[in-house]
N, C-alpha and C positions, 0 to 999 in steps of 0.2 A: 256289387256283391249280392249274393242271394243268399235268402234267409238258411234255406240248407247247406248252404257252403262250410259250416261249420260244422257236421255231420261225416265223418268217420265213414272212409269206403276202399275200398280197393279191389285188386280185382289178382288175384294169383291162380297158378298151375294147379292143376288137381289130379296128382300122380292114379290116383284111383278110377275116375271119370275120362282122363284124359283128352283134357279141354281148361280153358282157364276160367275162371268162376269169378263172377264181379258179386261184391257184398254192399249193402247199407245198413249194418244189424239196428239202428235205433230208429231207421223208420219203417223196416218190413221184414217179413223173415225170408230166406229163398235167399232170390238172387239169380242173374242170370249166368249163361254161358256161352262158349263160341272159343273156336278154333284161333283168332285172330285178337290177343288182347288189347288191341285201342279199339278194336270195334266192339268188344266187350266192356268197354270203357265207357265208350260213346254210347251205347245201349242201357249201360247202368245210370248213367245221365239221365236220359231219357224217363228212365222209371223213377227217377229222382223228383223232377220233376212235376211227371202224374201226379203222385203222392204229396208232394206240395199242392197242386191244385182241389184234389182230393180234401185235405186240409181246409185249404179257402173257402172251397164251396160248402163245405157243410159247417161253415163257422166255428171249427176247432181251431184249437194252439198246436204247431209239431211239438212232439214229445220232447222232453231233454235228452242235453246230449249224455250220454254214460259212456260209451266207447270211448278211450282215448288210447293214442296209439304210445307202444314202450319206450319213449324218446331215451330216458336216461338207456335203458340199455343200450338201443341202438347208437349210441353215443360211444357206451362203453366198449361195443363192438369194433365201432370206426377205430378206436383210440388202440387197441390191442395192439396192435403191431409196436416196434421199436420206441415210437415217439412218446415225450412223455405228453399226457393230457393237460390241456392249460385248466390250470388253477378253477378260473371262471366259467369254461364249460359246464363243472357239476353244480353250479353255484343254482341251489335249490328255493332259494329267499323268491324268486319272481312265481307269482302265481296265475299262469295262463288261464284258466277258468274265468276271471276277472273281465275277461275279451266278451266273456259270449255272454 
């Protein structure tokens, strides 16, 4: 595992640009783009990366992580339909930050 692995990215359509846009908001601002989202993916990797070495070499810490993605929603998304949600799904007690 790599130390940015835990660092918040994705890479979604951009109705406006019309192209798909890869993000890493907590280690640089921007972002790339391309017609082709794993290659946009694979690309945003790459800058991933850089900025880890970036880091290295000039003997800083990477920043904390602050992005985190809306799990309980997306949860509450999945679960909308007919089914009911199990019980333990929203069980909020586990505190993932603890990982990193």
């Amino acid at each position: 595992m790599k130390k940015t692995d835990k660092y918040l990215r994705w890479v979604e359509w951009s109705e406006e640009d019309n192209v798909y846009i890869g993000r890493c908001p907590d280690l640089f601002l921007g972002g790339c783009h391309g017609d082709d989202p794993l290659a946009v993916a694979a690309e945003l990797q790459q800058i991933i990366d850089e900025w880890e070495d970036v880091f290295k070499e000039d003997g800083k810490k990477l920043p904390p992580v602050k992005v985190r993605p809306m799990l309980k929603g997306l949860l509450l998304e999945h679960w909308s339909g007919t089914e009911k949600m199990p019980d333990h799904v929203m069980d909020t007690s586990t505190n993932f930050s603890e990982n990193f």
